[in-house]
Structure formats: structure tokens, C-alpha cells
N, C-alpha and C positions, 0 to 999 in steps of 0.2 A: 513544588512541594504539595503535599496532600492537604485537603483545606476540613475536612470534618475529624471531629476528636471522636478517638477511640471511646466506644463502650464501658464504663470500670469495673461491672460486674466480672467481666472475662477477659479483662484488657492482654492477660500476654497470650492469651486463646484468639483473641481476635487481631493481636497485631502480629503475632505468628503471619494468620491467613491477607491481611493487607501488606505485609512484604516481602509476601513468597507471590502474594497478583502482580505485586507492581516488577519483581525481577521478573517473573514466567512473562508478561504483559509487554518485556523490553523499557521499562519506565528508566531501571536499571538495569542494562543490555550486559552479557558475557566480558568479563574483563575490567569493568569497569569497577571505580572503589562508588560505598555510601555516602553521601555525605557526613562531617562528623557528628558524632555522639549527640552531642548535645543539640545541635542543629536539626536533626533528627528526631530526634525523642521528642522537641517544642515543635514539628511540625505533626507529630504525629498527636501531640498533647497527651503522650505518655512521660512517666518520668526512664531517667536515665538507666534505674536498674529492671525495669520492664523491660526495656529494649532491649539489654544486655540477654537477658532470658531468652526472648525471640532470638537474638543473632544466634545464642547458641543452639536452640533448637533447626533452626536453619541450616546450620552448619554440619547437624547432624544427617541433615536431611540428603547433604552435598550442595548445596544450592551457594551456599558463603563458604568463604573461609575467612577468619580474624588473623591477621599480623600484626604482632605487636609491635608499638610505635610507626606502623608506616598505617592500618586502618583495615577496614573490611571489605573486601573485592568478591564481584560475585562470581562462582567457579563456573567454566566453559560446562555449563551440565548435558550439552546435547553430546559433547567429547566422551567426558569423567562419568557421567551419570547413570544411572541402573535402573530397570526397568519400575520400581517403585517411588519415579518420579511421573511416569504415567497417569496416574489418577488426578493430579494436582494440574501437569498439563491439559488434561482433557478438560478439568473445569473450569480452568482457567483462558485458553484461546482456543479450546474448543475445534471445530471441524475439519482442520489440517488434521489434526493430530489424529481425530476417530479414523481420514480418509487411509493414514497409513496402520496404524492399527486394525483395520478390516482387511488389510492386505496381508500383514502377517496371521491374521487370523485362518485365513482361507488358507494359505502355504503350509503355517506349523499345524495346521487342524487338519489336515490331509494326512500327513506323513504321523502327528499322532495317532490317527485314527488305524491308521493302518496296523501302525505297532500295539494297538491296542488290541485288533481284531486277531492277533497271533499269540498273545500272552494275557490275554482276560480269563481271570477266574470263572467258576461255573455260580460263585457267588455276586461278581461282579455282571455280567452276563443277566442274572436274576434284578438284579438290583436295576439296569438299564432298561428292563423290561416294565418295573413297577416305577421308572421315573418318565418312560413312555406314555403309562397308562397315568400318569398324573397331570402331565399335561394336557392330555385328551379330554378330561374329566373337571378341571380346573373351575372354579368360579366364576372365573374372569380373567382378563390377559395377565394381571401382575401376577395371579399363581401359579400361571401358565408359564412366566418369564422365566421364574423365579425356579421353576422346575427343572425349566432347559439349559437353565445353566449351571444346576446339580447334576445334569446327563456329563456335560463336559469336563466338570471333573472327577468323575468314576472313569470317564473315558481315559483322563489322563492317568489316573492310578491303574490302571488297568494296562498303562504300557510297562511298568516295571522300572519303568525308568523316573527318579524322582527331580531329577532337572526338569524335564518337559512336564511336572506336576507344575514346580514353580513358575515356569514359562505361561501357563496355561493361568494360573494362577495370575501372574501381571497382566497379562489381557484383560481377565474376568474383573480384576479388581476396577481397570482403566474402566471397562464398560457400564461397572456396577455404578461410578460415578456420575455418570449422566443416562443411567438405562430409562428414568421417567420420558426420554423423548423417544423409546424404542418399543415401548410398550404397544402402540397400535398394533407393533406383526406379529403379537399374542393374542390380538382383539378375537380373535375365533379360535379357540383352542384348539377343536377337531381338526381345523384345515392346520395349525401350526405344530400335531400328532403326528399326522401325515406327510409333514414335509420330512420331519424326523426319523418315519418308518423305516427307508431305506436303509439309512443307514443305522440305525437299530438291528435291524433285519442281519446285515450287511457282519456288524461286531458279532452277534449271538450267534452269528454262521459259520464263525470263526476265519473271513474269507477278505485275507491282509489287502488285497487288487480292490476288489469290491468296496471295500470300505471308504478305501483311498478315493475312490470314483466319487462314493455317494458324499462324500466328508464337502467337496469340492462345491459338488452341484445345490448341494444343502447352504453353503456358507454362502456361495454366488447369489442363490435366490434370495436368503435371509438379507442379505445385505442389500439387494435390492430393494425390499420390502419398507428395511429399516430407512434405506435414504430418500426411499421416492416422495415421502411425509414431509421430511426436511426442507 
């Protein structure tokens, strides 16, 4: 059982995020119930209707479900669960999760990119151009970061298709959760312009082959970048 008391400024803020670490953590593994209520809530040194708040926010979350008279079991979430458990996974056990999340990045960031470069606006097209020149220009890496991953979602809009907005969107949010360790492969903004040009280049040429090529070679490298630090 967990041995320090919650916070009381923010206690069901905070015990939200201590028992969504300790299921995501395996403390309490897929399947398994909580301990009860009150057991519970005295190891957490929260009281009973705190707890209750969290379970229900968790349960929204898909991570629990509550049965009544039998207790609260935490739901198989790698099964049931939805890409907006991402973020929580990532900050919580961390570099499994980034290693497959860089893989669907580089797969669905090819085939958007493609579809992007066939049905982008002459607005959108403009707009990738001044988030090109932003990163080039940038301060520093985090403005630099913080840029390139406003490219990627014009890119997504820019396919027509609003599913692969949201797709792109669970990635981005995954990544935005731990991007402070990714920051270095912004650390020179010119050279991280340049990696991007291609495929810049690539969308604005309206050239669906092309894109797809450069989407791949951009995401391979970035993510080498990003892991070689790690």
C-alpha cells in the first residue's frame, strides 16, 4: 500500500494521478479489483468520498470500472482502451510506449502526408510555408519544437480527412507529454528547417509519391535524433 498522504490542497487532483501511476505502473495489473474503500482511502490518507471522485474520474478515463456490491477492477485498457490513454501511458512507463508510438508515427505520418499533398488548400500550403519559416527563425529549440508540431497538424487538416486529424492529434498529445526530453533535435533550428524542407517542398508541390518518401526519411531521422540523447 502506498506509504505518503496525499496533498489536501488538490487531494482528488492528485489522487486521480497516484492511481492511474499505480494501475498504468501494474501496482494494480488488468483485471485485477482495488483493494476496498476504506482500505484504500486510509492508505492513501484520503477520506472515502475523495476516493470515490477519483474512481469516478478514472472510470471515465476507461482505466476502472465500479461493480456494484462485488468492488472496482481495473479494465484490460491495452484491449478496451483509446488512443487518449496515450499521454498518461507515456508519463507514466514511459519508453516502451514512446518506442511504439514513433513507429506508428513514421507509418500514419507517410500515408498522411501523402494524402495531404493531394488535397491541401492553397491556404494551407501558405500556412506550411510560414510554419517552415518559423522554425528556421525560432529562438531556441522549444519554439522550434513547438512549431514543428503545428506543421503536423495543418498537415493533418490538410488531408480532408478528420479521423487522421484525430489520429495525429493522439500522437501529438502522447508526445507533447514528455516533449521536454526531445527538445535537443530543435537545439539548432536551421538544421531542424532543413530537415523539414523536403517535405515542405514535397506537400506545396502538390506531389502525393514524394511526400510519402520525404514524410518517412524526416520521421526516421527525427527519431533518431530524438532517441540517440536518451
Amino acid at each position: 500500500m502506498p506509504s505518503s498522504p496525499i496533498p489536501r490542497d488538490t487531494v482528488v487532483d492528485s489522487l486521480v494521478d497516484r492511481l492511474r501511476d499505480d494501475v498504468l505502473s501494474g501496482r494494480y495489473p488488468p483485471g485485477s479489483y482495488l483493494p476496498p474503500e476504506r482500505e484504500l482511502a486510509a492508505g492513501y490518507a484520503v477520506t472515502r468520498t475523495s476516493l470515490k471522485h477519483a474512481i469516478v474520474r478514472l472510470a471515465q478515463l476507461g482505466l476502472l470500472e465500479t461493480r456494484h456490491g462485488v468492488g472496482t477492477r481495473v479494465r484490460d485498457y491495452e484491449r478496451l482502451g483509446g488512443p487518449e490513454l496515450l499521454p498518461m501511458l507515456v508519463s507514466t512507463v514511459g519508453p516502451a510506449w514512446m518506442v511504439e508510438i514513433f513507429e506508428v508515427r513514421r507509418e500514419v505520418g507517410a500515408q498522411v502526408a501523402a494524402k495531404a499533398a493531394a488535397n491541401a488548400t492553397d491556404a494551407q500550403r501558405a500556412r506550411l510555408r510560414e510554419l517552415e519559416a518559423e522554425v528556421r527563425e525560432a529562438a531556441d529549440g522549444d519554439a522550434a519544437q513547438l512549431a514543428e508540431c503545428e506543421i503536423h497538424r495543418v498537415i493533418a487538416a490538410a488531408t480532408g480527412n478528420r479521423v487522421y486529424g484525430f489520429m495525429v492529434n493522439a500522437l501529438l498529445n502522447a508526445y507533447m507529454a514528455v516533449r521536454e526530453g526531445f527538445t535537443h533535435a530543435f537545439a539548432d533550428p536551421a538544421a531542424a528547417a532543413d530537415r523539414l524542407a523536403p517535405l515542405v517542398r514535397a506537400l506545396c508541390d502538390g506531389d502525393a509519391e514524394r511526400a510519402r518518401t520525404a514524410a518517412a526519411a524526416y520521421f526516421a531521422e527525427t527519431e533518431a535524433i530524438m532517441l540517440d540523447a536518451r
